[in-house]
N, CA, C and O atoms as CSV, one atom per row, in Angstrom:
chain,resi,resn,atom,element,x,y,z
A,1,UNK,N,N,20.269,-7.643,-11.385
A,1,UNK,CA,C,19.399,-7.112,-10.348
A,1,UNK,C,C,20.218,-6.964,-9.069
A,1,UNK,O,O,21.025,-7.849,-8.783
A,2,UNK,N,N,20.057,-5.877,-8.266
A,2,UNK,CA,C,21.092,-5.470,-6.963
A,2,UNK,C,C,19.877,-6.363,-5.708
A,2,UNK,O,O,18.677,-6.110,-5.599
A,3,UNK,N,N,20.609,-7.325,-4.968
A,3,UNK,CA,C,20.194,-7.919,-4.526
A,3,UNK,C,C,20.019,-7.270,-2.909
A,3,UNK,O,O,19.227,-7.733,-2.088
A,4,UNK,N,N,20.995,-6.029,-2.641
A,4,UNK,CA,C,21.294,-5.369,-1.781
A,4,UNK,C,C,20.325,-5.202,-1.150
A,4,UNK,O,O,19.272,-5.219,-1.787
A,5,UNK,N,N,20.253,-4.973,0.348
A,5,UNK,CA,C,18.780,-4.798,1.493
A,5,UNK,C,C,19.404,-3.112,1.109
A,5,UNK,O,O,20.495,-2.541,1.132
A,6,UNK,N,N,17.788,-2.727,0.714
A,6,UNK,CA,C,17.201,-0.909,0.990
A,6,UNK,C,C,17.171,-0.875,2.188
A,6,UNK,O,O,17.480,-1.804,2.933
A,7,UNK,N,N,16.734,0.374,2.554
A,7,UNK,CA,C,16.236,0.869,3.893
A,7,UNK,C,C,14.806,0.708,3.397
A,7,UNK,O,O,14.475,0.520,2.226
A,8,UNK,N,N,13.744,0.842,4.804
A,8,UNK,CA,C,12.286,0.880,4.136
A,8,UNK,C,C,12.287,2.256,4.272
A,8,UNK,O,O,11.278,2.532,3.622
A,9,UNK,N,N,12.723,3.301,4.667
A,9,UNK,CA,C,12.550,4.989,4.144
A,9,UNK,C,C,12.628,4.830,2.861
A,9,UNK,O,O,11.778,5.436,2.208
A,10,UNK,N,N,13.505,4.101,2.206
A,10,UNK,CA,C,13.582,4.621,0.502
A,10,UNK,C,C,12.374,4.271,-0.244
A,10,UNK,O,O,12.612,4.193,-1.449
A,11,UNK,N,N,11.238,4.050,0.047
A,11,UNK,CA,C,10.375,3.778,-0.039
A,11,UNK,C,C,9.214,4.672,-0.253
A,11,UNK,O,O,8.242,4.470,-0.980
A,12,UNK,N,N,9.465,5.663,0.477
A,12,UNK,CA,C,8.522,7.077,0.677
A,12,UNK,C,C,9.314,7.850,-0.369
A,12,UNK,O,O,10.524,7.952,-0.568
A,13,UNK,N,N,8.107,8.426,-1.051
A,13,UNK,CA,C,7.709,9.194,-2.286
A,13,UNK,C,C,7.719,8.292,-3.589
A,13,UNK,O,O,7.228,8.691,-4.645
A,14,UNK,N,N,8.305,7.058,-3.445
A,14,UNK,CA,C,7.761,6.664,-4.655
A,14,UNK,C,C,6.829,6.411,-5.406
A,14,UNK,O,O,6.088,5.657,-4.776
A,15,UNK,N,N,6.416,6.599,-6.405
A,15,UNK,CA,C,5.217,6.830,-6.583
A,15,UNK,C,C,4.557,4.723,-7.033
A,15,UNK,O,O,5.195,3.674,-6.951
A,16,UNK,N,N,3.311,4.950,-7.400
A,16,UNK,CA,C,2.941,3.535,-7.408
A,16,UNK,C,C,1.787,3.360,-8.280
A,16,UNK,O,O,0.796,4.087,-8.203
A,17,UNK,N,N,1.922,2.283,-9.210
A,17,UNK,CA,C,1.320,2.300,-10.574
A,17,UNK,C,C,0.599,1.074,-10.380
A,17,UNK,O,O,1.079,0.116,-9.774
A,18,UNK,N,N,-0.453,1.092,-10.848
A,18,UNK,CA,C,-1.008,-0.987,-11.270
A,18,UNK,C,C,-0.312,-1.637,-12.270
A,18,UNK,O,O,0.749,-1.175,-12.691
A,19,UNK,N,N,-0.808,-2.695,-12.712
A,19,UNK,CA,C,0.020,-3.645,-13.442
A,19,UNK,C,C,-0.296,-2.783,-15.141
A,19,UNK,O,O,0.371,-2.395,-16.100
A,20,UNK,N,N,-1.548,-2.820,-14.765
A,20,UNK,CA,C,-1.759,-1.844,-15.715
A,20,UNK,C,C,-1.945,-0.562,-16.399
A,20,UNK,O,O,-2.783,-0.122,-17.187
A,21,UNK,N,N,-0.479,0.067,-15.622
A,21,UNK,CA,C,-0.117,1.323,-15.871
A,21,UNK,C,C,-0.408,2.915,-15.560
A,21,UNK,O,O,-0.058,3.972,-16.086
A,22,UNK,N,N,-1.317,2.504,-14.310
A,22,UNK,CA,C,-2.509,3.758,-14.087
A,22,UNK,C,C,-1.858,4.221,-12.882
A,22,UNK,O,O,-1.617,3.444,-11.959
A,23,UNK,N,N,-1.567,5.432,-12.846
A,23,UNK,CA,C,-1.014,5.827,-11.234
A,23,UNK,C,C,-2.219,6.035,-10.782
A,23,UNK,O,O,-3.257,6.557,-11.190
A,24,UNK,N,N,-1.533,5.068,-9.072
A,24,UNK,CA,C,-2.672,4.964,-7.957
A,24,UNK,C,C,-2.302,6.123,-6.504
A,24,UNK,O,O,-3.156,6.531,-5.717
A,25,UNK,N,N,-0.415,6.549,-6.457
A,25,UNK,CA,C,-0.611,7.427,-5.344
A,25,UNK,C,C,0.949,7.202,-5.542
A,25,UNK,O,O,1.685,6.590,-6.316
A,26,UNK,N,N,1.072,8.106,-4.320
A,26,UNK,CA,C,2.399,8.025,-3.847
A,26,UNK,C,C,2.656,7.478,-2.892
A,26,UNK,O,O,1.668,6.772,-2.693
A,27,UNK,N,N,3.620,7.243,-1.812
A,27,UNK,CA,C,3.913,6.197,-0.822
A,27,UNK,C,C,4.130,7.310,0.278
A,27,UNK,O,O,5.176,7.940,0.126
A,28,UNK,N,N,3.501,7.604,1.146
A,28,UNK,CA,C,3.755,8.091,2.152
A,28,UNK,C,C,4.457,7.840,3.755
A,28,UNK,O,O,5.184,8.621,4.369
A,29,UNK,N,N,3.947,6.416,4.203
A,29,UNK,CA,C,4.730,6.014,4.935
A,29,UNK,C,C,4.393,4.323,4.360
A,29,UNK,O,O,4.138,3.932,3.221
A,30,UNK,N,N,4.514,3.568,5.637
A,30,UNK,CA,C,5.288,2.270,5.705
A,30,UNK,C,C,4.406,1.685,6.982
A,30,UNK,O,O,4.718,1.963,8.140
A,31,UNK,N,N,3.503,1.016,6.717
A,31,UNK,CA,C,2.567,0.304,7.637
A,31,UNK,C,C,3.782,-1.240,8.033
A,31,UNK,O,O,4.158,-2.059,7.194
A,32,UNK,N,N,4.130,-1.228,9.422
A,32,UNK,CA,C,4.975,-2.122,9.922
A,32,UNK,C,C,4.368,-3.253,11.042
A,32,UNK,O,O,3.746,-3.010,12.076
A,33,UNK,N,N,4.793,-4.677,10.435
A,33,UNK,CA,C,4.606,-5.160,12.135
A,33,UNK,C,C,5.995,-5.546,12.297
A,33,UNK,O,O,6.813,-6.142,11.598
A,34,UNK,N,N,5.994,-4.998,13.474
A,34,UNK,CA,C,7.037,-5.480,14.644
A,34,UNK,C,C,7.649,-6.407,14.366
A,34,UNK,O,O,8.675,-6.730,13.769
A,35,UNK,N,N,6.361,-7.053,15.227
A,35,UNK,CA,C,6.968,-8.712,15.734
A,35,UNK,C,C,7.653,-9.502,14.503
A,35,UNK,O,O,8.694,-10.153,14.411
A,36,UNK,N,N,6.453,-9.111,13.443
A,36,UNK,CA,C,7.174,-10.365,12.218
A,36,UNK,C,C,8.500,-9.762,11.590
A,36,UNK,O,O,9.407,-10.564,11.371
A,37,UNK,N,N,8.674,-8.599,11.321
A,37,UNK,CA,C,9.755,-7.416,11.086
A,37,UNK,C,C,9.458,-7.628,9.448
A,37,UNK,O,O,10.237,-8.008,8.574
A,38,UNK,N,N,8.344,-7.324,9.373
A,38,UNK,CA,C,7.529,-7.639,8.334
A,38,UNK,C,C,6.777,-6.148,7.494
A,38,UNK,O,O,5.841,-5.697,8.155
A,39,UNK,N,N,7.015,-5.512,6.415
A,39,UNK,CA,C,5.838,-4.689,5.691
A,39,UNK,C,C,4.272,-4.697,5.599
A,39,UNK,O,O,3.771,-5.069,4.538
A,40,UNK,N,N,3.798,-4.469,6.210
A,40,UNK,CA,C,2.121,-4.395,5.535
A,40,UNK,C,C,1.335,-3.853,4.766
A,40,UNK,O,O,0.348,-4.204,4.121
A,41,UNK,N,N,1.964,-2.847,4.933
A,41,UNK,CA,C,0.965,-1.904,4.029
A,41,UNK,C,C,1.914,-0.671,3.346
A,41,UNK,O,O,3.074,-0.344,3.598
A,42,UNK,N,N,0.968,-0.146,2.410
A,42,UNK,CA,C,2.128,0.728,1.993
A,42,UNK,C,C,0.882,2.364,2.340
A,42,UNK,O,O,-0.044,2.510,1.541
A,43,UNK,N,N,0.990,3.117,3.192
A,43,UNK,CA,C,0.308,4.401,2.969
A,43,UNK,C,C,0.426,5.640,1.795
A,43,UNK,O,O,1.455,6.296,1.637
A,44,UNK,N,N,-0.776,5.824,1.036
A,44,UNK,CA,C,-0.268,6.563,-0.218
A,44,UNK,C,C,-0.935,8.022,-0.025
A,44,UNK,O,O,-1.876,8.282,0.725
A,45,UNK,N,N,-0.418,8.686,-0.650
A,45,UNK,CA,C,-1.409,10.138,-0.442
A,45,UNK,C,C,-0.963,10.664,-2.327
A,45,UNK,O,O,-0.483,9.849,-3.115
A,46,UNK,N,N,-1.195,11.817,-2.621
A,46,UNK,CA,C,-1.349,12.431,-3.795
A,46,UNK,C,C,-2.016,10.930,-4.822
A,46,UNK,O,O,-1.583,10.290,-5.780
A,47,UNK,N,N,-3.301,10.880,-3.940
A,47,UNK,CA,C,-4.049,9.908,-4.970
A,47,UNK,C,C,-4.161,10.325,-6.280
A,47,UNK,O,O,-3.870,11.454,-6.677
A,48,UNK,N,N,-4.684,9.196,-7.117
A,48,UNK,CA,C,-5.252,9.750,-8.079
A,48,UNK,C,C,-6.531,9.587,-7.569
A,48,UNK,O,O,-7.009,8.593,-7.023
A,49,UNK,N,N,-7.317,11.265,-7.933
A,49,UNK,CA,C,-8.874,10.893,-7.672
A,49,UNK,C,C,-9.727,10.573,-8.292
A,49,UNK,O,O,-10.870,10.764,-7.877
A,50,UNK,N,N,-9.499,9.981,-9.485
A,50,UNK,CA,C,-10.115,9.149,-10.387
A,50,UNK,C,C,-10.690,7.867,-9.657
A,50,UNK,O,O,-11.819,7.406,-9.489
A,51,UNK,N,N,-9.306,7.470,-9.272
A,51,UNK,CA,C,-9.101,5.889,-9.244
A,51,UNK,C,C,-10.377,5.890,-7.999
A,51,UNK,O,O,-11.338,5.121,-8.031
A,52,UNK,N,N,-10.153,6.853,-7.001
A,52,UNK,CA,C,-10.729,6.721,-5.137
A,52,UNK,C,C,-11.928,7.447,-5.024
A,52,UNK,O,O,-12.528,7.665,-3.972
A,53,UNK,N,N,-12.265,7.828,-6.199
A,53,UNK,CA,C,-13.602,8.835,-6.212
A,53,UNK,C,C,-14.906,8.249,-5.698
A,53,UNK,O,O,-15.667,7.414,-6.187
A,54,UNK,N,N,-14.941,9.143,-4.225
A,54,UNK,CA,C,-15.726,8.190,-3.143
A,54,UNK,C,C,-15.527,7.494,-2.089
A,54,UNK,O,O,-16.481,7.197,-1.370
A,55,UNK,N,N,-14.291,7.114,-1.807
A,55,UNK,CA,C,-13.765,6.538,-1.301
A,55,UNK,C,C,-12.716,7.221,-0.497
A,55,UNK,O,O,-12.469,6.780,0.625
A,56,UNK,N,N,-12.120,8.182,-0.927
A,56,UNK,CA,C,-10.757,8.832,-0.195
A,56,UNK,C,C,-11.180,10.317,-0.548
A,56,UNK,O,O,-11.699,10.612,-1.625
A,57,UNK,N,N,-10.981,10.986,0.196
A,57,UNK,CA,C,-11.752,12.893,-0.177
A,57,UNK,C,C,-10.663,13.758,0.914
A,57,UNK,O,O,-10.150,13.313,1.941
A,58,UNK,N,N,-10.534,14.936,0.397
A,58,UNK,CA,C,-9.273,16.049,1.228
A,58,UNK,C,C,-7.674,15.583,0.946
A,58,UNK,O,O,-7.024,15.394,-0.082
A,59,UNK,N,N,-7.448,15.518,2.031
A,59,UNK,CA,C,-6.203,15.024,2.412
A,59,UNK,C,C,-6.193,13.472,2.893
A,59,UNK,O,O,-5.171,12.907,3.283
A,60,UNK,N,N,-7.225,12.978,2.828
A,60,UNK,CA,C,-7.124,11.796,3.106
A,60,UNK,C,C,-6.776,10.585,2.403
A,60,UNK,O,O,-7.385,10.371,1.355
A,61,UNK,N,N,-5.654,9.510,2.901
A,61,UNK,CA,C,-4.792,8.742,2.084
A,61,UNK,C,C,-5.766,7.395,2.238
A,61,UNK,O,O,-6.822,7.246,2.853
A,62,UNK,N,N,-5.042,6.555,1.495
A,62,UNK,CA,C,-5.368,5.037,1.641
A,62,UNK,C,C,-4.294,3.966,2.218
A,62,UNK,O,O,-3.117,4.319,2.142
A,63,UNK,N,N,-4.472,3.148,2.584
A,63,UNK,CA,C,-3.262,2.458,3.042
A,63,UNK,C,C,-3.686,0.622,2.166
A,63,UNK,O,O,-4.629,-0.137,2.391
A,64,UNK,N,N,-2.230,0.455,0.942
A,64,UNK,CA,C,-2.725,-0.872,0.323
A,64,UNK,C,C,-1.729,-1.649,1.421
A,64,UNK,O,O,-0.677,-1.281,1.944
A,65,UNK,N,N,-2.540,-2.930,1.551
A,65,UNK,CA,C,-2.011,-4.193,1.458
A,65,UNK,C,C,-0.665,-4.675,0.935
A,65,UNK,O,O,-0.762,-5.116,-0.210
A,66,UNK,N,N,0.803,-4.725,1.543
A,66,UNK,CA,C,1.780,-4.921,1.212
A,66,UNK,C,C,1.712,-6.719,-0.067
A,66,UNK,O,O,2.418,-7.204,-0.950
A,67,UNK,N,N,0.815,-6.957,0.423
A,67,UNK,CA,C,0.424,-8.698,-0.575
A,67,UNK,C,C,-0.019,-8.119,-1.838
A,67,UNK,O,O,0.398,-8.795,-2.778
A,68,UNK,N,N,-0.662,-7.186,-2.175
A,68,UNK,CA,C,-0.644,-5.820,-3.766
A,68,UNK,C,C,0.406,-6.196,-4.509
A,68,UNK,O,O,0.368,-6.679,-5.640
A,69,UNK,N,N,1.459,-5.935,-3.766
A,69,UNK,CA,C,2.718,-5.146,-4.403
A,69,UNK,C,C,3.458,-6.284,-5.224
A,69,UNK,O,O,4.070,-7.188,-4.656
A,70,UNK,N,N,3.366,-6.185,-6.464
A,70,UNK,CA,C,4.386,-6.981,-7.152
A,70,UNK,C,C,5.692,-6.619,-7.624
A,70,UNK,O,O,6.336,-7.453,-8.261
A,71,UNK,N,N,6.010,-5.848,-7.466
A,71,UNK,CA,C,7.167,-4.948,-8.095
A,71,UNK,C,C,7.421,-3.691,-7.562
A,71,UNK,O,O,6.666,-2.719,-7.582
A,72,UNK,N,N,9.203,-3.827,-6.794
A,72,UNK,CA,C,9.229,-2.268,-6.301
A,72,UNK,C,C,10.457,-2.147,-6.927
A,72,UNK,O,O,11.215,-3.117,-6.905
A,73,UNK,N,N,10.865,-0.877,-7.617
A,73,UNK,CA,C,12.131,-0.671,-8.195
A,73,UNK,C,C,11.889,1.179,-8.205
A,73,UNK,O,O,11.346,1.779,-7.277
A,74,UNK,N,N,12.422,1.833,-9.451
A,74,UNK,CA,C,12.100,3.065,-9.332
A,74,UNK,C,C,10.634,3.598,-8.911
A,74,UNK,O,O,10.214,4.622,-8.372
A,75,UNK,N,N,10.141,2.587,-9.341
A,75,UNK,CA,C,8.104,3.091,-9.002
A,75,UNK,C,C,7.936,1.639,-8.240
A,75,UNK,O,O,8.852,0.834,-8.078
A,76,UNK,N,N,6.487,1.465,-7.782
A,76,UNK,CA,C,5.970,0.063,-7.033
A,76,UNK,C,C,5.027,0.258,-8.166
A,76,UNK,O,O,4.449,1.165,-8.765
A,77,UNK,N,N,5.196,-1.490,-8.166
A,77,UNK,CA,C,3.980,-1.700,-9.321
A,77,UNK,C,C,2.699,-2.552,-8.091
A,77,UNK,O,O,3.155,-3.307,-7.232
A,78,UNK,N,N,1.688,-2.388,-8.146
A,78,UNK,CA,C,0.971,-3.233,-7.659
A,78,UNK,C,C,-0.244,-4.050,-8.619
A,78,UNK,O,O,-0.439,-3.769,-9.801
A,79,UNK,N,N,-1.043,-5.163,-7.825
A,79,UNK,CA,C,-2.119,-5.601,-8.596
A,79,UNK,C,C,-3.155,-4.820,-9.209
A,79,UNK,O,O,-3.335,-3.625,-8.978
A,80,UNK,N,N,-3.714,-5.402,-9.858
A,80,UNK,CA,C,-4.812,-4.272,-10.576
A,80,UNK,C,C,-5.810,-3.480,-9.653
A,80,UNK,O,O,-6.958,-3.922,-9.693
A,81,UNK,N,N,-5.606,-2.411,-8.838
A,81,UNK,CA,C,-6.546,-1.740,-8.094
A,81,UNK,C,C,-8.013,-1.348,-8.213
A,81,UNK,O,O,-9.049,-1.387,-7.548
A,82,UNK,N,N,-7.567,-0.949,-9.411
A,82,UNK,CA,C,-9.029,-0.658,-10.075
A,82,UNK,C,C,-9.984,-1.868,-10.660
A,82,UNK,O,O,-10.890,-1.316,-11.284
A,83,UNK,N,N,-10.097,-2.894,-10.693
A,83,UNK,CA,C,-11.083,-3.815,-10.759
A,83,UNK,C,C,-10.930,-4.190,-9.625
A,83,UNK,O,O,-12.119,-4.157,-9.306
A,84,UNK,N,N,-10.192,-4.684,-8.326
A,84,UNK,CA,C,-10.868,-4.498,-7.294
A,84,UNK,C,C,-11.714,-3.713,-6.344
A,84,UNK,O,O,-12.380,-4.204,-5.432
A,85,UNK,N,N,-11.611,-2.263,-6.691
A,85,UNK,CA,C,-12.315,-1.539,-6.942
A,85,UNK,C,C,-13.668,-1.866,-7.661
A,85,UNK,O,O,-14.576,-2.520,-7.148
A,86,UNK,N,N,-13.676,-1.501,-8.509
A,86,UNK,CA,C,-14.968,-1.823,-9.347
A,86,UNK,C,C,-15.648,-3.011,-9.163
A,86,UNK,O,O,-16.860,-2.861,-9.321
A,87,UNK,N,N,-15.330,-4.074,-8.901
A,87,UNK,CA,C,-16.379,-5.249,-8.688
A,87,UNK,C,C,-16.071,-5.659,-7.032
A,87,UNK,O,O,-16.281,-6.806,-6.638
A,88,UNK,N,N,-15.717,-4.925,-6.411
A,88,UNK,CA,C,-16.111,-4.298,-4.738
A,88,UNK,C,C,-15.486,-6.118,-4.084
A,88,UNK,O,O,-16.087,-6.781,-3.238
A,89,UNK,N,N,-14.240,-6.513,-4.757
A,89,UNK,CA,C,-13.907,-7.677,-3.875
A,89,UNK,C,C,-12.456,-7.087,-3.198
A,89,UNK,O,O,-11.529,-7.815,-2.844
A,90,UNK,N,N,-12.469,-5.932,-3.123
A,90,UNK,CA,C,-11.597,-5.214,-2.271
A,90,UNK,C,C,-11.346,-6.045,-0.670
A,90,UNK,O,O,-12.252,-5.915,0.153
A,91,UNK,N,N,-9.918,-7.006,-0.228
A,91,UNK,CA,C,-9.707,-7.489,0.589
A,91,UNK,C,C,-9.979,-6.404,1.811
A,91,UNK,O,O,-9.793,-5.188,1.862
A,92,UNK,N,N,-10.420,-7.210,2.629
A,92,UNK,CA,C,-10.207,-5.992,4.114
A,92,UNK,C,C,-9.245,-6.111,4.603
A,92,UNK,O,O,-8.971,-7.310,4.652
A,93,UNK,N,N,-8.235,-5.292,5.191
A,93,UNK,CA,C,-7.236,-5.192,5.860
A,93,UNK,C,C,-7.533,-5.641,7.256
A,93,UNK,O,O,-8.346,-5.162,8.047
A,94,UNK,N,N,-6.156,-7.354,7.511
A,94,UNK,CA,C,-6.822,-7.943,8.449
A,94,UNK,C,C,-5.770,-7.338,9.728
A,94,UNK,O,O,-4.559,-7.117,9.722
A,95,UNK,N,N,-6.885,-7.173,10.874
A,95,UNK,CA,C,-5.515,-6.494,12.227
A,95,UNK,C,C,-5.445,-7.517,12.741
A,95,UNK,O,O,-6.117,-8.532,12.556
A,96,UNK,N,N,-4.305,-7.244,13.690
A,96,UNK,CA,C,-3.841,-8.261,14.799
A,96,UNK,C,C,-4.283,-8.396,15.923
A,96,UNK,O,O,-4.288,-7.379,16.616
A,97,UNK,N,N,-4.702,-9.407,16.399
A,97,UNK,CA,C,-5.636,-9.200,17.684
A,97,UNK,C,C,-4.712,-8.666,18.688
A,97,UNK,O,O,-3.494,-8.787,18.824
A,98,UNK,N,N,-5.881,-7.855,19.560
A,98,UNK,CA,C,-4.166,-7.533,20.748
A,98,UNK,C,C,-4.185,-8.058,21.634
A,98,UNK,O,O,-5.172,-8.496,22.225
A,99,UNK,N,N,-2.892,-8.138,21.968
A,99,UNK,CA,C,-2.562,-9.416,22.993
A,99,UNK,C,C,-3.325,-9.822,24.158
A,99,UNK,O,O,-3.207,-8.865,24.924
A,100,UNK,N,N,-3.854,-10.472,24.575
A,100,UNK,CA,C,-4.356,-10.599,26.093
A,100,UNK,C,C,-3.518,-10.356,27.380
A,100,UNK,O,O,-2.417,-10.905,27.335
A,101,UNK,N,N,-3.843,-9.504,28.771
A,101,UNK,CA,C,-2.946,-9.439,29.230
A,101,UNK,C,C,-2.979,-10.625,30.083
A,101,UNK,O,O,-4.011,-11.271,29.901
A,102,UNK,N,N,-1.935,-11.283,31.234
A,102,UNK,CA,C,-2.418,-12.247,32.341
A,102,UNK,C,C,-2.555,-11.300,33.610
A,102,UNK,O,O,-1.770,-10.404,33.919
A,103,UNK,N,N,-3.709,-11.678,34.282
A,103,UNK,CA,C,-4.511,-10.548,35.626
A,103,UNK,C,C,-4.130,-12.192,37.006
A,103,UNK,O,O,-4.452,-12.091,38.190
């Protein structure tokens, strides 16, 4: 295994499968925090509209949870989407509070 640091660009267009084999999208960009210099999310577009039917419509993408992702190599593998999906225990994507200023 190449232990080597990627860039996170190499990241975009790969495409991204569940554990159990079902393409869920492609990777469009790269949801970042800063501060932690940390991944969050991965933004996908060319859904499958199977999987989002209802949920994602047009051009409109989804953005998973970088904690999904079990496996990134030629494709990203993530957790099973689709039964979180289906029995609706779909995590919410948690934000960061924003900072307070001092007045």
């Amino acid at each position: 295994m190449n232990a080597a640091p990627e860039e996170i660009t190499s990241l975009v267009g790969r495409e991204v499968y569940s554990n159990n084999g079902m393409f869920v999208g492609e990777i469009e960009d790269v949801r970042l925090d800063l501060d932690a210099r940390a991944v969050t999310g991965l933004a996908l577009a060319e859904l499958n509209h199977e999987l989002f039917a209802g949920r994602a419509s047009g051009n409109t993408g989804v953005i998973v949870p970088y904690r999904w992702v079990r496996a990134v190599g030629d494709v990203v593998l993530v957790n099973d989407v689709i039964e979180r999906l289906d029995t609706g225990t779909e995590e919410p994507e948690r934000e960061s509070e924003p900072e307070k200023q001092a007045t």
